[in-house]
C-alpha positions in Angstrom: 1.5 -0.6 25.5 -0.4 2.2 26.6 1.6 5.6 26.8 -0.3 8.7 28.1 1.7 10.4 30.6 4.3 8.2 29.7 6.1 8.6 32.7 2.8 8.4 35.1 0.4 6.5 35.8 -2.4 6.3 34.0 -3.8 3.7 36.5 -3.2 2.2 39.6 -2.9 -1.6 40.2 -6.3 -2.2 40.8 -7.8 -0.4 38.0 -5.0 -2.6 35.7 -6.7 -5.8 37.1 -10.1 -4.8 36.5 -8.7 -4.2 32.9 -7.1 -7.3 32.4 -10.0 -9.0 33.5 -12.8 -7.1 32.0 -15.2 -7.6 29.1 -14.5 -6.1 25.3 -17.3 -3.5 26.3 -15.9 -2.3 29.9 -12.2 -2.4 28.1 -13.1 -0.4 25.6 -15.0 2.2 28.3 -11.8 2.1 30.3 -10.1 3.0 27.2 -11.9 6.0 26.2 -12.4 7.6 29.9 -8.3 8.0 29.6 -9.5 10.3 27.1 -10.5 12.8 29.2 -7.4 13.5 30.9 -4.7 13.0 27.8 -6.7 13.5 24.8 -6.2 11.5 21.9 -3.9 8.6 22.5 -2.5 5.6 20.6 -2.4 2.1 21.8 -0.3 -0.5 20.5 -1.3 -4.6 21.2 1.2 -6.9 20.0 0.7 -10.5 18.4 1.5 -12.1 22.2 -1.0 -9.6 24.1 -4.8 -10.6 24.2 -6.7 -8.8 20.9 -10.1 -8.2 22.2 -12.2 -6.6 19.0 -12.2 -3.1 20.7 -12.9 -1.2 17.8 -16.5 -2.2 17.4 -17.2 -1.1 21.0 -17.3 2.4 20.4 -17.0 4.8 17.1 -13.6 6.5 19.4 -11.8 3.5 18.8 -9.7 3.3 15.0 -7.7 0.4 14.2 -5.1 2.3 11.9 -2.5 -0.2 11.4 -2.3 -4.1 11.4 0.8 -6.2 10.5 1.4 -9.9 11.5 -0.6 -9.8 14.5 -0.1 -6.2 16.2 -2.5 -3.5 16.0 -2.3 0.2 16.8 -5.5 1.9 17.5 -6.3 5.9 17.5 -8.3 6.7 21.0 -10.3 9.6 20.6 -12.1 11.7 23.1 
């Protein structure tokens, strides 16, 4: 779940495929350039979503909570 703008568009279809398909290191880039626009954000990834290990891509990304598979991570400009 990713909720800037929660009622826009943070990306278009093609930047949500380059996402899905991208490496820890691009996601994690992808992640923090939302930054820019919305400030600090939170991102939720539930136990049935791929878990890439973002949080040691960059010092930005905080894992703050983990329970039976689902993370939330702080996302800080």
């Amino acid at each position: 779940t990713l909720a800037p703008g929660i009622f826009e568009s943070v990306w278009n279809y093609d930047e949500w495929a380059k996402y899905i398909s991208a490496s820890e290191e691009e996601c994690a880039q992808m992640l923090i350039d939302i930054t820019e626009k919305y400030g600090k954000y939170y991102l939720f990834v539930g136990s049935r979503e791929p878990h890439p290990a973002i949080e040691q891509q960059s010092d930005q990304i905080k894992k703050i909570f983990d329970v039976n598979g689902a993370t939330i991570y702080e996302i800080s400009p």
